[in-house]
N, C-alpha and C positions, 0 to 999 in steps of 0.2 A: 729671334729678336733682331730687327734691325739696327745699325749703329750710326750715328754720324755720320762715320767715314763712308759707312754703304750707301747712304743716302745720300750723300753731297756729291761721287763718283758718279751714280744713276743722272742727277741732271745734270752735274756738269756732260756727261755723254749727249742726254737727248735734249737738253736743251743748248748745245753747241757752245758752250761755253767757253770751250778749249783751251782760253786762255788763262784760265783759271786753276788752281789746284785744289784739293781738299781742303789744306792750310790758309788756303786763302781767303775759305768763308769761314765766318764769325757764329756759331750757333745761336746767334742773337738778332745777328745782322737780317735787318727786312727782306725780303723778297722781291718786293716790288717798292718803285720808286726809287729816286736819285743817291739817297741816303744806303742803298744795299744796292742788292744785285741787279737791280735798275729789268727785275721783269713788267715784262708790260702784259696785257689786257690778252695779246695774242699765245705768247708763253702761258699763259694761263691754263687756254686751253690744252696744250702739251703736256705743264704741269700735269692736269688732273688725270690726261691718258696716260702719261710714262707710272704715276703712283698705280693706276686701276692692272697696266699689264705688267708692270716688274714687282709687284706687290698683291696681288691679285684682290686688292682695295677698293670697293667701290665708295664712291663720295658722289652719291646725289642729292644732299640738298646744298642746292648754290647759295642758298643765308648763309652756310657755315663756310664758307669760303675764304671771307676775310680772317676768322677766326683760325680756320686750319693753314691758311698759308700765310699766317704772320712772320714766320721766320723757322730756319731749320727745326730747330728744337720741338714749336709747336706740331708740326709738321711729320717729326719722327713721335712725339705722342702718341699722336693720332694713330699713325700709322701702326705702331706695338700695341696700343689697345684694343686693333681691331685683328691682332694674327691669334 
């Protein structure tokens, strides 16, 4: 089972975030947009590579996209109901 804490490490790594600490996202807080972690369109695609190879997760339908990357928590959902 994946945790927050593993989860939020994983992109703050590949999505460069560095400046950022675990504590410092909100498992609530958005993903994308001004309002959270201000990912945009291009992290997107990172996104869904960093979950398919540190999770071995595939996420091919791009509909469910907005749904699975609305914020941490959805996110780690997803991701423990498909291990």
């Amino acid at each position: 089972m994946v945790t927050a804490e593993n989860l939020k490490e994983v992109l703050i790594k590949n999505l460069k975030l560095e400046d950022l600490t675990p504590s410092d996202i909100d498992d609530t807080m958005p993903l994308f947009g001004e309002e959270g972690l201000g990912l945009d369109s291009v992290d997107s695609i990172e996104l869904v590579l960093s979950v398919e190879k540190e999770f071995g997760i595939k996420i091919a339908d791009s509909k469910e996209y907005e749904k699975i990357f609305t914020n941490i928590q959805s996110l780690l959902d997803y991701i423990n109901a498909r291990l």
